[in-house]
Steps between C-alpha positions, in 0.01 A plus 500: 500500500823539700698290204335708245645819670848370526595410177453865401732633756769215336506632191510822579815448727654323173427827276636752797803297480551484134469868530743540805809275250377718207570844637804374668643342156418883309645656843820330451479502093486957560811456779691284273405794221604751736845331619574458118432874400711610773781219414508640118487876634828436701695284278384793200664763737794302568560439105451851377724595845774264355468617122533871637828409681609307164457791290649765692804273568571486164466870427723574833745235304509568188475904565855704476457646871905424599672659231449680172756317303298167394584484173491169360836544317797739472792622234815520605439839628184720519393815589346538834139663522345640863176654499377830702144449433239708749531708759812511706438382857516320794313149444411536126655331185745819423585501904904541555555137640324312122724772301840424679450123524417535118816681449734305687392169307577688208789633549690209671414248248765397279355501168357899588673707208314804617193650719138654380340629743124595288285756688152544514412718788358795620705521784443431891709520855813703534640225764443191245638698252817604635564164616498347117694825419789367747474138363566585148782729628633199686460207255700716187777532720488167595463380115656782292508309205131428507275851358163569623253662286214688596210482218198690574175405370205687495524680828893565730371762771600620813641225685505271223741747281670525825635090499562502135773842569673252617534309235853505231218649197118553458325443226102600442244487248470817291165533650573365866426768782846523664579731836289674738763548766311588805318446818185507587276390805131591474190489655166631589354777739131449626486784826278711235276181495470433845435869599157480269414149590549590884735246586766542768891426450598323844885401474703421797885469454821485709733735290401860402517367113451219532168500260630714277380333180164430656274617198177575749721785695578834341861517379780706715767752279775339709371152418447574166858670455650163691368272226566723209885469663464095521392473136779738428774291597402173381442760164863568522631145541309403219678742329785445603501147409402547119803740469711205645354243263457737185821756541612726254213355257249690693420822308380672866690813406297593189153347657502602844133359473640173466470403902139704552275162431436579154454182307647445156503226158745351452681706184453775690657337810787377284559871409518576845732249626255274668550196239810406296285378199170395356410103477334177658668254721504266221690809321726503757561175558594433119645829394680620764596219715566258216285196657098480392437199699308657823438291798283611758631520828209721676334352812160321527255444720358199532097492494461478821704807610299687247185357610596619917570833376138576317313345831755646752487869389399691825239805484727696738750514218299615251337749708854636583597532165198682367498753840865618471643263811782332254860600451627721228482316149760523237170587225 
C-alpha cells in the first residue's frame, strides 16, 4: 500500500515541475517582449529626433537669414532693392537695425548703380523712424553719386512716408495710399465699467503722475493737456523732417491740410508734392535709373528667428498696446 501511494506523489512532483520551467520560459519570452518594445520605442525617438535636426539644418542653411543679396549671379552693375515691408518697429522685419544693414550693403557695393527703397507700410514708431531718416541722410552724403528711390506700394503712411522723405524721389502707384502725417497714441477708458460692475481702482504710485495713462483711473485736464503737448512735438518734428526731405516740392502753402493726418492716392499725392512721379520699382529701376537688373539686398530672418518671435510674443505687450500704455505712433 505504501508503494502504491508513492508513485503518485512522483509524478505529480514531475508535472509541478514541468509547470514551474513552463511559466518561467513564457515569463522570460513577455520580458524579452517587453525589453524589445521599449528598445524599438527609444531607438524610434532617437531617429525621428535626428531627422528633425536634419531638416531644420538644412532650412537654417539653405535659408537667406544673413543678407538679402543672394542672388545667384550679377551684371556688371544692378540696381539695388531694400524692402520696408510691415510695421515699423523695434524687433520686427521693418525694425531700423534690418533697414540700415539692408541699406548699407547696398549702397557700398561696387556694382550698386542706384538705391530702391519699395514701401509697404502703414507706418509705426517715431524713434525707429527717425533713426532710418538719419541713415539715408548719412549714406547720400557719403555716396553722392549713388540715388535712392523711394517707391511706394500699396500703402506709405505715417512713419513709413516719413523714411522715404528722405529719399532723392518717390514714386507711387496711381492708386497707392500715400501720407497721413501725424501722431497718434490711443487707448481705452473702462472707469464707466467698473463703477456699474462695482469694482474698485486701487493704484499706488511714487510720483503724482506717475499713472497717468492708467486706463482704469479717470483722466486729469492737466494730464490730458501734458500728452496732447508730447504728441505735439514729436507732430512737429515729423513735420519738420518731411519739409527737409521734400523742400520746395511740398505744396503746404496751397494745402495747409497737407500735415493734419489726412491720407491721400498717390496722383493726388503727386499733385501735392508728396511723390515726384507715378511707377513700380521695376519702373524705376529701368526707366529712370537706366539699370532693370534688381538685386535684393533686404534682410532675412532665418527660420528660426521667425519661429522665436511667434512663441516668444509676451501677453504684457499686447495688453499694453491695446490699453493705451505704448508710445506715440507715427500712424
Amino acid at each position: 500500500m505504501a508503494d502504491e501511494w508513492k508513485a503518485p506523489d512522483a509524478e505529480q512532483a514531475s508535472e509541478s515541475k514541468e509547470e514551474g520551467k513552463s511559466w518561467r520560459l513564457l515569463e522570460k519570452t513577455l520580458l524579452a517582449s517587453v525589453q524589445e518594445q521599449r528598445r524599438a520605442r527609444r531607438w524610434g525617438i532617437f531617429f525621428k529626433l535626428l531627422t528633425f535636426i536634419y531638416l531644420f539644418g538644412l532650412l537654417f542653411l539653405f535659408s537667406p537669414f544673413m543678407d538679402g543679396d543672394g542672388t545667384a549671379s550679377r551684371s556688371a552693375s544692378h540696381t539695388a532693392l531694400v524692402e520696408v515691408r510691415g510695421v515699423i518697429a523695434d524687433q520686427e522685419a521693418a525694425s531700423a537695425d534690418n533697414i540700415i544693414k539692408s541699406l548699407r550693403e547696398a549702397f557700398k557695393d561696387a556694382k550698386t548703380k542706384a538705391v530702391v527703397m519699395r514701401i509697404n507700410s502703414p507706418g509705426g514708431s517715431p524713434v525707429q523712424a527717425g533713426y532710418v531718416y538719419d541713415e539715408i541722410r548719412r549714406l547720400r552724403g557719403e555716396y553722392p553719386a549713388i540715388k535712392l528711390y523711394a517707391v511706394i506700394t500699396d500703402l506709405g503712411a505715417s512713419g513709413a512716408y516719413y523714411i522715404a522723405s528722405a529719399a532723392d524721389e518717390i514714386y507711387a502707384d496711381k492708386a497707392s495710399l500715400v501720407g497721413s502725417i501725424g501722431v497718434t497714441a490711443a487707448g481705452y477708458g473702462f472707469v464707466g465699467a467698473m463703477e456699474k460692475l462695482g469694482v474698485e481702482r486701487r493704484a499706488y504710485t511714487s510720483g503724482e503722475h506717475k499713472a497717468f495713462l492708467d486706463p482704469f483711473s479717470p483722466q486729469k485736464p492737466d494730464e490730458t493737456a501734458f500728452w496732447q503737448g508730447v504728441l505735439d512735438t514729436t507732430h512737429n518734428q515729423f513735420i519738420a523732417m518731411v519739409k527737409q526731405g521734400r523742400g520746395d516740392r511740398l505744396k503746404d502753402k496751397e494745402h495747409p491740410e497737407l500735415f493734419s493726418g489726412l491720407i491721400w492716392s498717390g496722383e493726388q499725392a503727386k499733385a501735392l508734392g508728396l511723390v515726384d512721379g507715378l511707377g513700380s520699382a521695376s519702373y524705376v529701376a529701368r526707366d529712370i535709373v537706366g539699370e532693370k537688373d534688381l538685386v535684393d539686398f533686404t534682410v532675412q530672418e532665418s527660420p528660426f528667428d521667425r519661429f522665436s518671435k511667434r512663441i516668444g510674443a509676451s501677453v504684457a505687450e499686447h495688453l499694453s498696446l491695446y490699453m493705451g500704455l505704448q508710445g506715440p505712433s507715427l500712424r
